[in-house]
N, C-alpha and C positions, 0 to 999 in steps of 0.2 A: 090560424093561430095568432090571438094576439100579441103583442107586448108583456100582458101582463102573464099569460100564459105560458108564452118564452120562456120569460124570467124564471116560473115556478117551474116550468124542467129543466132550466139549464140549472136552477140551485137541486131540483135531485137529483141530476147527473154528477154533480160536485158533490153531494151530498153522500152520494151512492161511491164515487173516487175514493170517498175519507176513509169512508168504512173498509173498504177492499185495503187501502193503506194500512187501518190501523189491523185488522184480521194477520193480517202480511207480516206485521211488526209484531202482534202476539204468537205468531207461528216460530219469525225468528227468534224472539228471545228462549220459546219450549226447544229450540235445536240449539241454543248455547248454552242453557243449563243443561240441558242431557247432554250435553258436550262436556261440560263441568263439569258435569257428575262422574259420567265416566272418567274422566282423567283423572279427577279423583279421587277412584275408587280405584283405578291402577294404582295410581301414587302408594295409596295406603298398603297395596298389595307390594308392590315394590320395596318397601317399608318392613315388611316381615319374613319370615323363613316357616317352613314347613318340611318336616324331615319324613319318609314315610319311609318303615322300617319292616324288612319281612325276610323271616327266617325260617329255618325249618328243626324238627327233633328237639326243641327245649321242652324242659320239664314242665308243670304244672307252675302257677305261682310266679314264671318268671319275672322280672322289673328290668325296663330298659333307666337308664343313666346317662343322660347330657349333661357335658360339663363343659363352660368356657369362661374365658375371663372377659371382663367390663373394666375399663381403668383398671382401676386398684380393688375391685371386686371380684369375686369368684364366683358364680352362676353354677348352680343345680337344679338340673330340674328331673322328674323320673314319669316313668309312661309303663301302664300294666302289659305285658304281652298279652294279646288274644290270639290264640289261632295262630300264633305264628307273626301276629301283625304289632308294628305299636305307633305311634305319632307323637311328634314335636311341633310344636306350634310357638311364634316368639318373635321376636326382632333383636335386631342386634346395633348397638350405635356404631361401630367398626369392626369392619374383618376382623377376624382372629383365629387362631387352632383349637381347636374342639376334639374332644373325647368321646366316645359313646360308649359303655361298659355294660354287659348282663348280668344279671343275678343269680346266678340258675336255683330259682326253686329253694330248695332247703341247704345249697352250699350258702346262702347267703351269711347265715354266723359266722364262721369262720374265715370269710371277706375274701376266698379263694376267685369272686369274680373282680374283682380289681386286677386280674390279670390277664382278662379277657375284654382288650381294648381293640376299638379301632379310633385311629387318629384322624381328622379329616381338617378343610377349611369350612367355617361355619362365614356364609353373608347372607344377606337378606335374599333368598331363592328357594325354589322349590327342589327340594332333592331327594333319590331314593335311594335306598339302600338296603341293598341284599346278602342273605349270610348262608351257611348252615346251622351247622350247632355250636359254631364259635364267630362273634365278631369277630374276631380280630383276622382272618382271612376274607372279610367283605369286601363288597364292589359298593362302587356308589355311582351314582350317574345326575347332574344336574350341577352335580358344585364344581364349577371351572377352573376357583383357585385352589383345589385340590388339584384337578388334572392338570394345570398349571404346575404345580410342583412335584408333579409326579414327573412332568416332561425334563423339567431341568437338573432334578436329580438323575434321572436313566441317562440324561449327556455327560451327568459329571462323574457319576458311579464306579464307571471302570478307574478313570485317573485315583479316585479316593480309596479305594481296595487297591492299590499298587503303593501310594503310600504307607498309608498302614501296614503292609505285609512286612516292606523298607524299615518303617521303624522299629516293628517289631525282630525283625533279622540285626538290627544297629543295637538291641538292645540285647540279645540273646547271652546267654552264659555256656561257655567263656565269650568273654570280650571279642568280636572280631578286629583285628588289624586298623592301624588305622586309617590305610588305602583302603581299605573295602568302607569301612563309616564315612572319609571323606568321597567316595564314591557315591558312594546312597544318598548323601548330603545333596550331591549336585544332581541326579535321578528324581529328588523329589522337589528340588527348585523347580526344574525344567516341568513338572508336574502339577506345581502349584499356579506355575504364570498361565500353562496351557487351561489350567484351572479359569484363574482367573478371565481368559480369555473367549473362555465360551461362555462366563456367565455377563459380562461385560458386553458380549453381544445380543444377548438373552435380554440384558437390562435395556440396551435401546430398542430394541423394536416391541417393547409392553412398558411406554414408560407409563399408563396410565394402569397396571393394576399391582395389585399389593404383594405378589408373592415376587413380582421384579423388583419391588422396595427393600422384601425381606432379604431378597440375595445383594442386593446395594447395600445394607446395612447389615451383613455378616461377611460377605467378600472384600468391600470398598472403604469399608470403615472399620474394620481392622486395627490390628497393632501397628502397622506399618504404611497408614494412610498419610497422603498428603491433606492436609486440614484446606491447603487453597482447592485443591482439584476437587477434592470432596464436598466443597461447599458449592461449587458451578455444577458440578452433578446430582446434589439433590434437589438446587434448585429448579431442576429438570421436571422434577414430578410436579404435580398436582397439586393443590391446596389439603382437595379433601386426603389424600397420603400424608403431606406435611399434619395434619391434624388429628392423627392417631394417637393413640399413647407411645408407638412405636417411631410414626414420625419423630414424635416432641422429643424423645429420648435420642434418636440419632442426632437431633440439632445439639443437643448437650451435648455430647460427644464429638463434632467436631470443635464446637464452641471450645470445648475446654482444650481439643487438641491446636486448636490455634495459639493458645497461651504458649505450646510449647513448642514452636515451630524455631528452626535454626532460623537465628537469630536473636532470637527473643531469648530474654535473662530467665535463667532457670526460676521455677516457686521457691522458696526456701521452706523448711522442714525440719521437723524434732522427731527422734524417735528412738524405741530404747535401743540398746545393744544386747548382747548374747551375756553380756555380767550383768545386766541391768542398768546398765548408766543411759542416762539421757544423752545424745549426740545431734550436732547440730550441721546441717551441710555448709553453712556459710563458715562456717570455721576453719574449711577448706581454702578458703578465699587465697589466693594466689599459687596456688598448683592447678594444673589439667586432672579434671577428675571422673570415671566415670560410677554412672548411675546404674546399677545393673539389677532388675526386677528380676526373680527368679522364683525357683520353691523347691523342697526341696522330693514332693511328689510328680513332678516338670521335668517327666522322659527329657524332653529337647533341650531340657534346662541343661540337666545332668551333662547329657553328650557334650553339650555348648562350654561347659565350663575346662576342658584342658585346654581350647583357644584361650583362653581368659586366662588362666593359669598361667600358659604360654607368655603372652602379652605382659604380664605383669611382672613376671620375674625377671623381661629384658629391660622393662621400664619404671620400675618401682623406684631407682635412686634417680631419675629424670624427671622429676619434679611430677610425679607422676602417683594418684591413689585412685584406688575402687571405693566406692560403698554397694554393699548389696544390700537392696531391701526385699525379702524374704516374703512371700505370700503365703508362707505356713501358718498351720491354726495350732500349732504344738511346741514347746518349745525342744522337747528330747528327737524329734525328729530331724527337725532344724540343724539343731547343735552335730548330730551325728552324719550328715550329711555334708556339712560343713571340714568338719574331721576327715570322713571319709573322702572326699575330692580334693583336699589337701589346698583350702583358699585362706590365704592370710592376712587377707583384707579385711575393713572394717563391714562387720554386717549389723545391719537393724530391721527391728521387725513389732509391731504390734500385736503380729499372733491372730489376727481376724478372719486371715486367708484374703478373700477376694474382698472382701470390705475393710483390708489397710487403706490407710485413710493415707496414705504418702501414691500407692495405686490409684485410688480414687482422684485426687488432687490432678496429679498428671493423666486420666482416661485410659489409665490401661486395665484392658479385659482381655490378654491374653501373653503370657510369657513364654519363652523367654523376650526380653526387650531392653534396650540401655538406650542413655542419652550419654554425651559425652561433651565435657565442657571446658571453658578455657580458663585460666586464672581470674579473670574478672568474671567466672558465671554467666557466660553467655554461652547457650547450646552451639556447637559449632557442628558436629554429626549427631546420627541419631541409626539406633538397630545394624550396627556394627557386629554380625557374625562372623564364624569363622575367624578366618586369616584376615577379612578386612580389619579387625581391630587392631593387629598389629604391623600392619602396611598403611593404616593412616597413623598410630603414630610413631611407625617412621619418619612419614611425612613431616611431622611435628619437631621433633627431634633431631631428625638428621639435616 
């Protein structure tokens, strides 16, 4: 072989290398886009929900009924029963609680299936769900943050049927005693912390899904939350949690509850009175005063108020006033409740209920609740029950 024949095989041995190279490289790139592909064709699946719905004994005609909310939108969608069968198909931008309701057939006019619900958590997952002839004793199997909350409600269930029973017994006619009410009183503290304490351990070991957020922002942010502790515990979760409608809204709420952290100068505030006159809390300005959120349909409120009673008529000439501001939406209810509890403090109330804007201003969504302040308007306690209100001011006083 010569030289020049060499040359001419060793360039199609090179020549013959390229091709094997480049085959090689169009084989890789067919296994990264079908690598692509798939991932994103999970993605997309991962992205949607699919409800598969199957019951038995419903009439002819039946309509199934999905409903959740979106932000500030409300989602309906309906699916025909077949056979027993029906399907949901959809995505959702955030967890949320969902409905699913039947129609049965020709009760549908009369709208008597609005009362045949099942409640569940809707995410983007495949879920099914099984019934008889009534949703609302269905199973469902696929949605986690329903069994999620199905788990932490069965740990808290017993504590929360013992309170209720308590209140209910605290509230009975005739009046019980009020050793047996302050009894009860401390039965359902001890109930509430223990409350508090299994969902607080519930919250750390799921801090990454949303029905642990839900119970963080019904147990922990609360009337009675600390706004610093509260805020190193949310920031515990997630981004995509913080970015709920639900997150967004817990962050309001502590946000607003920091303005009113002891230490910080009370908001000031206008609001009518029970004659109608406008009243102003800074007008207060050099007495201790306290701020008492109540209502006058607020079981706890009611009980709450002979402490307050108490408190006030050994300190009412010790530079010492209430305001109550009133979460009623009436004002004859109001006024007779006031009457009947025998309080001779100043009250005010806009009459909105839960959207008093003196409520809203200070973050409270649930009463009873007071702040208590000092001649210059600095919060100095806060949620002073019982006997505490009038053993701090003692403290104050004596």
């Amino acid at each position: 072989m010569n030289k020049k024949h060499a040359r001419l095989l060793s360039h199609f041995k090179f020549k013959k290398h390229q091709m094997k190279i480049f085959f090689y490289a169009i084989a890789l790139c067919i296994l990264v886009l079908s690598a692509c592909e798939s991932t994103e064709t999970k993605k997309t699946n991962d992205e949607s929900f699919v409800i598969h719905g199957k019951m038995n004994a419903l009439p002819a005609s039946s309509v199934a009924v999905l409903s959740y909310k979106q932000w500030d939108t409300i989602i309906t969608d309906t699916a025909p029963v077949k056979n027993g069968k029906f399907t949901f198909k959809g995505s959702v931008a955030h967890p949320i609680e969902a409905a699913i309701s039947i129609r049965h057939g020709n009760a549908f006019p009369n709208k008597s299936w609005q009362r045949d619900n099942f409640n569940f958590y809707i995410d983007n997952s495949e879920m099914a769900l099984k019934a008889t002839d009534s949703v609302k004793y269905a199973t469902i199997k696929g949605s986690v943050l329903t069994d999620q909350s199905m788990e932490i409600d069965l740990l808290t269930k017993p504590m929360m049927q013992k309170i209720d029973a308590l209140l209910k017994s605290s509230h009975s006619e005739p009046q019980p005693a009020m050793e047996i009410r302050l009894a009860n009183r401390d039965t359902i503290n001890v109930m509430v912390d223990s409350i508090a304490a299994v969902v607080h351990a519930y919250i750390e070991n799921h801090r990454d899904s949303y029905i642990a957020f839900t119970r963080f922002a019904r147990h922990e942010v609360g009337s009675k939350f600390n706004a610093q502790v509260a805020e190193t515990e949310y920031n515990k979760f997630n981004e995509t949690l913080h970015n709920t409608p639900l997150g967004k809204r817990t962050w309001e709420r502590i946000a607003i509850a920091k303005k009113s952290l002891v230490g910080e100068k009370a908001m000031d505030f206008t609001q009518t009175d029970v004659e109608g006159n406008p009243f102003k809390l800074s007008s207060l300005r050099g007495k201790y005063v306290l701020v008492d959120f109540w209502a006058s349909w607020c079981k706890p409120c009611r009980a709450e108020n002979p402490f307050v009673v108490k408190a006030y008529n050994k300190f009412k000439n010790e530079n010492f006033e209430i305001v109550g501001v009133s979460l009623d939406g009436g004002h004859e209810p109001w006024e007779m409740a006031i009457k009947k509890d025998e309080l001779p403090w100043i009250h005010v109330s806009d009459l909105k209920g839960w959207k008093n804007e003196v409520a809203l201003q200070y973050g409270i969504n649930s009463v009873p609740f007071n702040i208590l302040l000092d001649p210059d308007g600095i919060i100095i306690s806060k949620n002073l029950r019982g006997e505490a209100l009038t053993a701090e001011l003692e403290r104050i006083f004596n």
